[in-house]
N, C-alpha and C positions, 0 to 999 in steps of 0.2 A: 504494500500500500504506500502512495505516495501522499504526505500529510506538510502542509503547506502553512507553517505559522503566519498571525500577520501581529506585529507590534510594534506602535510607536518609534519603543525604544529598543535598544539591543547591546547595551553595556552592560554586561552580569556583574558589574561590581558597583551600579548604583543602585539598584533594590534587589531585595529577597525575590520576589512575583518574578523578573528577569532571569535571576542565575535557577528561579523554578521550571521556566520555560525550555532552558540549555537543558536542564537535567531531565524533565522529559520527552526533550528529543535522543539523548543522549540514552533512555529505555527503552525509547521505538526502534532506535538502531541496532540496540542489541535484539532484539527481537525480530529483524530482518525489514525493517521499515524503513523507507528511502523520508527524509527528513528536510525542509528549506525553511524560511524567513525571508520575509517581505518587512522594512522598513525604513525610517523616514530619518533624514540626516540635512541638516541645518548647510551646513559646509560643503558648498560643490568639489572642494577634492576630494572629498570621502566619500561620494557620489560614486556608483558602480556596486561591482560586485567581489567577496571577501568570504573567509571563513572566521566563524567563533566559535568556539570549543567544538570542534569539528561538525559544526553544521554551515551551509552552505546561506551565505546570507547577499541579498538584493537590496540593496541602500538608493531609496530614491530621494531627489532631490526635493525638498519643498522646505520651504520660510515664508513666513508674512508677520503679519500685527494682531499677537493674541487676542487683541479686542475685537477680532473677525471669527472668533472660533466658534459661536454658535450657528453662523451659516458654512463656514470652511471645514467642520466636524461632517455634514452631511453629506457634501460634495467635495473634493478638494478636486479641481482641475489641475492642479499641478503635478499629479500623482496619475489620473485617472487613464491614461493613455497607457505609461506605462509600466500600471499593474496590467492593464488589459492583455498586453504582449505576453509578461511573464507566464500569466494563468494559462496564456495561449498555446506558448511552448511548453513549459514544462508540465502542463498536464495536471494536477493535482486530484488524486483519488477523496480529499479531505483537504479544505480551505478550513483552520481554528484560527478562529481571531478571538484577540487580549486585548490590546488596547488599542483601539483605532479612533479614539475622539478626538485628535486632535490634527494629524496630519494624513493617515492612509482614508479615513472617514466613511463612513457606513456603506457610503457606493461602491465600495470593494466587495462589501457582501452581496452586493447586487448581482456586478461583474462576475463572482463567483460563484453565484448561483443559475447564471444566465450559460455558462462556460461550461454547467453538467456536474462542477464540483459536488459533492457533499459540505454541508457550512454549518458548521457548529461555534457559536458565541459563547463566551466566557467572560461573565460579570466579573472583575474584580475589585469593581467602585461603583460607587451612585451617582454617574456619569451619565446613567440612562434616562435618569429622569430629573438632573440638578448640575449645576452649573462648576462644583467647586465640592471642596469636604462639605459635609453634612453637618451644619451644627444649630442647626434651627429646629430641629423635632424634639427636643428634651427639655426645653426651656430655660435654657443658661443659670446662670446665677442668679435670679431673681425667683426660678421655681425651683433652685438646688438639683436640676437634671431629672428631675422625676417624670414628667411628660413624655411620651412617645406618638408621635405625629409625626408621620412617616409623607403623608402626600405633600404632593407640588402643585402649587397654582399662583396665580401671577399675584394675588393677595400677597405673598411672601416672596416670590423671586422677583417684582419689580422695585421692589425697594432695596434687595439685597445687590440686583445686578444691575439695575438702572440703564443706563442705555447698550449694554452688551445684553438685555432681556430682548431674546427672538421669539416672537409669536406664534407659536404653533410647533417649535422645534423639536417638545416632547412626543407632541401627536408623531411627529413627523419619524421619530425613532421609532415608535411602538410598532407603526405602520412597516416599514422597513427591517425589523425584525420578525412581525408575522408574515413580511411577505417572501422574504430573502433568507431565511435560517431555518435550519432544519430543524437544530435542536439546540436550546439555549440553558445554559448553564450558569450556574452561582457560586460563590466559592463560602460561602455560609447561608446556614436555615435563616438567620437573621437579615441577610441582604437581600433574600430569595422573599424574606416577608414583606420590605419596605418596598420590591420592585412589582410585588404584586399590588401592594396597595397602589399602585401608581398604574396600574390596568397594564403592566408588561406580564410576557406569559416567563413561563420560569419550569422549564421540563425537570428539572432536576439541578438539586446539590452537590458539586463535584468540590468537597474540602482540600484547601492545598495542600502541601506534602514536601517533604525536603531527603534529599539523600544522604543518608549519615554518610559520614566520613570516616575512610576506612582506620584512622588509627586519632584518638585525641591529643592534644598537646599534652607535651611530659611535662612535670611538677618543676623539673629544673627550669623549664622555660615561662612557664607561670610566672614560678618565682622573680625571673627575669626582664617579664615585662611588666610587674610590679615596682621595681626597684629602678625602670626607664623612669615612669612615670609617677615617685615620690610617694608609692602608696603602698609599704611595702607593711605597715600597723592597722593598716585601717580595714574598718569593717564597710564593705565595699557595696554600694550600689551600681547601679548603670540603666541608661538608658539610649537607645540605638536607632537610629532611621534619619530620615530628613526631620531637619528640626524643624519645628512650626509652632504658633501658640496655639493651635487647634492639636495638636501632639499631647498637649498637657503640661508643657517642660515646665508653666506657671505653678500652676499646680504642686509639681513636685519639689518646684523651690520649698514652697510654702510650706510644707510635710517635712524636709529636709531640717527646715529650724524646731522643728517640732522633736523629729529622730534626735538633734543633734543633744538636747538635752538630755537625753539618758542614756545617746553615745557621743562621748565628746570626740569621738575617736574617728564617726562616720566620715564617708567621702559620697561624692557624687562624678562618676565618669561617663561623660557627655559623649556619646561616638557618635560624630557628626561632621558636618562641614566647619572648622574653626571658627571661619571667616562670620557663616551665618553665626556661631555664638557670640562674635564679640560685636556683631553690630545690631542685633536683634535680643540679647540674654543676659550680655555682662552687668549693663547697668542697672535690671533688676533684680540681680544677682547681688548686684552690691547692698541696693536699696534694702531688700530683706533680710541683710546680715549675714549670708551662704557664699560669697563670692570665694573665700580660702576655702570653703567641703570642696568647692568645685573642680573637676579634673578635664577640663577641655582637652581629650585626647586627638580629635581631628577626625575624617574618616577612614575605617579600616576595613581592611579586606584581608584573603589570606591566611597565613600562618597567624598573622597579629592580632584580627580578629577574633578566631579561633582563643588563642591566649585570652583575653579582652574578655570572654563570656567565662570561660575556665577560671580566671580571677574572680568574679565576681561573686559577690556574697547574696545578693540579691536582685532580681532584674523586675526594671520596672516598666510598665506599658499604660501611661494612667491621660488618655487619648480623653481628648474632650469632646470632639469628634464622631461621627461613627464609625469607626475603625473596623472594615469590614471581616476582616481576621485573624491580622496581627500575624506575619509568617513570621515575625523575629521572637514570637512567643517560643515557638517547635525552636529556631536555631541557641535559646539558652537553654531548650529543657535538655536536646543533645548533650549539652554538659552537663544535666544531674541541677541545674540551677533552679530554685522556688520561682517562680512570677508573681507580682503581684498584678494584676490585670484591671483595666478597666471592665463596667460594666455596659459601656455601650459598644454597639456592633457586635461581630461574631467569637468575639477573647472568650466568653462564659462557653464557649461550643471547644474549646480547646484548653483552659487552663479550668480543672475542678475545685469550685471553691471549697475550701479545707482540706482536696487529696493532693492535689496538685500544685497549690500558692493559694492565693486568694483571690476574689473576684472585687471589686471596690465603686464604688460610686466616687471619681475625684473632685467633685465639687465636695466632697467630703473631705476638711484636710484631717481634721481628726482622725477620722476613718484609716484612711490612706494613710498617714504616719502610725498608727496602731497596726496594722498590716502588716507593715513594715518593722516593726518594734517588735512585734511579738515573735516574728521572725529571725533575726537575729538574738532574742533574748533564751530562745531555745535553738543550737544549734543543731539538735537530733531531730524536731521538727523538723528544720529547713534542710535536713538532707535526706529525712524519709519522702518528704516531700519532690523533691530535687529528684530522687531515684522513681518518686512514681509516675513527676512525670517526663522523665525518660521513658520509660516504660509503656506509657501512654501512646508515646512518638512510634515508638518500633510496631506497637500493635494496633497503631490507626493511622498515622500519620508516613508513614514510608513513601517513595514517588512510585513504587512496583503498584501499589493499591491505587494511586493517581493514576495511572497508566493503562491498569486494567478495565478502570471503571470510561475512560475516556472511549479506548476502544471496543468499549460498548456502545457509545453515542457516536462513535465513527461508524459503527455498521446500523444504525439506526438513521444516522445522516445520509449514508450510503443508501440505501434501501427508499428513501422519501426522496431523494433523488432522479433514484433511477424510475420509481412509480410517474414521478410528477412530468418524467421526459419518457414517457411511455405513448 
């Protein structure tokens, strides 16, 4: 079978979802599946064609003015020719599109479904029905997050998005998804709720998945990227992804002066862009008194990364957001690490509160610093915990299980296909 990714992006060392998509191409191959990628690259010398971790990748050209993105998500002319070629030549038994709202745009599903392909969609955000993160359905700080109001309507996204609000442009995906996918997927029961509220169909939950790693960092190397980064006493948190104040990083300031009181010892290790911490974090970092817990380690990948989660004493994910499933939950429980998780989006579908870490509402700082406290104050907790949910990872979360379940909605896609060109 020839299965033909489409995504945005295609650097596996700027998010989890990314180096998840490498890895299951990377299970299709070993299984005897011919594997490509279709995506979108800013920079016309990067333009053409390349390999990433031995999958064969199609870099088209397209740029403009983000503030065009809810008409250029639908249609992107700059692209639309020559995806058409590619689909043309190489044939694809299975078109799976990730992310295409921004540059490849829904008309590739069209093209792909006009071409004979099988098209199978994969939700990994609430892109489908909303402009940006989600953080209007819980009621912010004023209702302490307790609300869940999942729909969209121009009551709330013309105020939110003011003149980038396009009229009709949700209609215009639903439309386009029942007309052109065969079979559409969700990467949590939670985004699969909020997308139906919003009248998109949702055939099924395909949870993401991560590929362990064949051997973990040794304790001497731990040790050593401890002692890089000045943290060699302290009882360790972390928090990891693109930083944003919809991430929660507020939040866990806040929690963090709370911890520090009954650990004078605690840290907080930022794995992020630097740059974004010190023009976006530092100064309220300063303001609440946490700016020394802080350890702006930069972003990491690799062996260092790996380290990075194996130091840590606790990992945090306290997403203000709806954070639709959190894949860097699964990459610290790899190490045996607690989570303390938010409770919005799909985190509660993957981290067990009380078996696994804890699940938290982070407009709660109390909350959220207790979590956290009682975690470190029982160290046989936090590594019964740590071990279960490893444990967890291996017997639900593997990419063999992701892999399986997909090529099931490959022959499923496959079959609505070839009915519909009958």
């Amino acid at each position: 079978m020839k299965v033909l990714f489409l995504n945005d992006l295609s650097d596996p060392r700027i998010g989890s979802s990314i180096r998840q998509m490498y890895q299951h191409g990377a299970r299709l191959r070993e299984l005897g599946h011919e594997t490509a990628l279709v995506t979108a690259v800013q920079d016309p010398k990067l333009a053409g064609e390349t390999e990433i971790e031995g999958m064969h990748v199609f870099r088209l050209l397209s740029s403009y003015d983000p503030r065009w993105r809810a008409w250029v998500s639908l249609d992107n002319p700059r692209v639309r020719s020559s995806f058409a070629r590619i689909v043309a030549d190489w044939k694809p038994d299975i078109v799976h599109s990730h992310l295409v709202h921004t540059h490849l745009s829904y008309e590739a599903l069209a093209a792909a479904r006009r071409a004979g392909a099988g098209v199978v969609f994969t939700a990994h955000d609430v892109m489908t029905f909303c402009y940006q993160k989600l953080t209007c359905f819980h009621g912010g700080e004023e209702h302490k997050g307790a609300l869940r109001d999942y729909s969209a309507h121009w009551q709330k996204c013309v105020p939110c998005q003011r003149f980038r609000y396009r009229p009709g442009r949700n209609a215009a995906i639903r439309r386009r998804l029942e007309r052109d996918v065969h079979r559409v997927t969700a990467v949590s029961e939670e985004l699969a709720t909020a997308m139906r509220s919003n009248g998109l169909r949702v055939d099924r939950v395909v949870h993401n998945a991560v590929a362990l790693h064949p051997s973990l960092p040794a304790s001497e190397d731990v040790a050593a990227f401890r002692r890089k980064h000045h943290l060699e006493q302290a009882k360790l948190l972390a928090i990891a992804g693109r930083l944003h104040e919809q991430k929660g990083v507020l939040q866990l300031f806040r929690a963090l002066a709370l911890v520090a009181k009954r650990f004078p010892e605690v840290r907080l290790m930022v794995m992020g862009h630097r740059d974004v911490y010190d023009r976006e974090f530092a100064t309220a970092a300063l303001d609440l008194g946490v700016a020394e817990r802080i350890a702006p380690v930069g972003w990491l990948d690799g062996d260092e990364l790996a380290c990075a989660y194996a130091a840590t004493d606790v990992f945090v994910t306290p997403s203000i957001c709806f954070d639709t499933f959190g894949l860097v939950n699964l990459e610290a429980m790899e190490h045996s690490r607690p989570v303390v998780a938010t409770a919005f989006g799909g985190s509660p579908e993957v981290v067990l509160d009380g078996e696994t870490g804890r699940v938290v509402n982070p407009f709660d700082t109390e909350a959220l610093a207790g979590a956290i406290v009682g975690l470190l104050e029982d160290p046989k907790l936090a590594a019964r915990m740590g071990e279960a949910g490893r444990l967890r990872l291996v017997e639900r979360f593997q990419i063999r299980r992701l892999a399986d379940e997909f090529l099931e909605e490959y022959d499923f896609a496959r079959a609505a296909a070839a009915k519909a060109g009958a």
